[in-house]
C-alpha positions as CSV (number, residue, x, y, z in Angstrom):
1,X,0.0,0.0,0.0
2,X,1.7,3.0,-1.0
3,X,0.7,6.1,1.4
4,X,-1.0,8.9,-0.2
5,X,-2.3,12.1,1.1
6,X,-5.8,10.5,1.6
7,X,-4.1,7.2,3.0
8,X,-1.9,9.0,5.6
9,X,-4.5,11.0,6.8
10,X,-6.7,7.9,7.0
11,X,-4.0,6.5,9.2
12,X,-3.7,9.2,11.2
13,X,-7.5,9.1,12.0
14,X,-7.6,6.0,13.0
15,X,-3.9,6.3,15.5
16,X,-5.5,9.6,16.6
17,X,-9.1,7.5,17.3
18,X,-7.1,4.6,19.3
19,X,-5.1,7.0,21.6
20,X,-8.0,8.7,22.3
21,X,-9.9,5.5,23.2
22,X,-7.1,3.7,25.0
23,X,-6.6,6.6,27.4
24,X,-10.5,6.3,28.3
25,X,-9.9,2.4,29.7
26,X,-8.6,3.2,32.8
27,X,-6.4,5.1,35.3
28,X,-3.1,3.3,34.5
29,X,-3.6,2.7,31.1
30,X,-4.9,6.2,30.4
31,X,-1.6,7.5,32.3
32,X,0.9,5.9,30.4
33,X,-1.2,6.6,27.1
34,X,-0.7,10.0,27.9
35,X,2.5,10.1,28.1
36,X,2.9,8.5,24.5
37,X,1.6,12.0,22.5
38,X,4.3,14.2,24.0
39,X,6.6,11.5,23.0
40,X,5.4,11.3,19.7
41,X,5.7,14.7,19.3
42,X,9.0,14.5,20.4
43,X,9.4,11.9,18.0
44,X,7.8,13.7,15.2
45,X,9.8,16.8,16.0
46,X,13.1,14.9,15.4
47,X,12.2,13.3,12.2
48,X,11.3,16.9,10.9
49,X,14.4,18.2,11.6
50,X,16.2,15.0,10.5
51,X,14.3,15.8,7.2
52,X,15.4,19.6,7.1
53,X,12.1,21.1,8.2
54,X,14.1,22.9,11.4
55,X,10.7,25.1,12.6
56,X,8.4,23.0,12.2
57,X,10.3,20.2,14.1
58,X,11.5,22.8,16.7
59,X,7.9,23.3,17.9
60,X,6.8,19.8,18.0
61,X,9.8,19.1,20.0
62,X,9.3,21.6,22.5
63,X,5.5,21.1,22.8
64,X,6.5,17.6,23.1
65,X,8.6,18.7,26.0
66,X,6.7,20.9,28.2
67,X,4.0,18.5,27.9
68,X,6.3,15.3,28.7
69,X,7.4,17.7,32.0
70,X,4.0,18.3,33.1
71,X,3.0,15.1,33.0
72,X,6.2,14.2,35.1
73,X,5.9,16.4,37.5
74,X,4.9,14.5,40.5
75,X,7.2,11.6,39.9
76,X,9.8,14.4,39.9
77,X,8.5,15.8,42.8
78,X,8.8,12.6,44.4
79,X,12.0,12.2,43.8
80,X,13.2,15.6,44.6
81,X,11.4,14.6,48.2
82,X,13.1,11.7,48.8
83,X,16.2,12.9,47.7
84,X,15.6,15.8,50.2
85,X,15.1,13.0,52.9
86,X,18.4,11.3,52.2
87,X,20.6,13.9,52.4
88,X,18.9,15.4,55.7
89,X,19.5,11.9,57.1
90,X,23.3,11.7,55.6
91,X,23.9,15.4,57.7
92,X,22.7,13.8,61.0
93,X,25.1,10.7,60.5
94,X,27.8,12.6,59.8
95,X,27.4,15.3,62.4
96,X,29.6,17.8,60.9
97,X,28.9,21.6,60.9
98,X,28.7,23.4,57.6
């Protein structure tokens, strides 16, 4: 099958429509299903620039981005946080002044 304007966009339809059901099934499922359109636009913001189109793959890549760190952001924060609690714990140990 050789894509065509009127193929691809098919295709896209129906990848768009299967995203948008798959993230409906469930709270796990629709987490990680979000997480997969700011890496596709991450993806499809490389492959533009790979192919020359710089501004074009500029933008995907940083709306890929910010919306890959906002989706992040408490697993980050939960890191930073524990992170936080290890090295308050290391400065009791080692009961040094700073």
């Amino acid at each position: 099958m050789k894509l065509q304007g009127k193929n691809a966009f098919a295709i896209i339809l129906i990848g768009c429509g299967a995203l948008i059901l798959l993230g409906k099934l469930g709270p796990l499922l629709g987490w990680i299903m979000s997480l997969l359109v700011p890496i596709a636009l991450l993806a499809f913001g490389y492959l533009a620039i790979k192919n020359g189109k710089n501004f074009i793959g500029a933008v995907l890549m940083i709306l890929g981005a910010i919306m890959l760190f906002g989706r992040l952001m408490p697993l980050i924060g939960l890191i930073v946080a524990v992170l936080l609690i290890g090295y308050g714990i290391s400065m009791f140990k080692n009961k040094r002044t700073y």
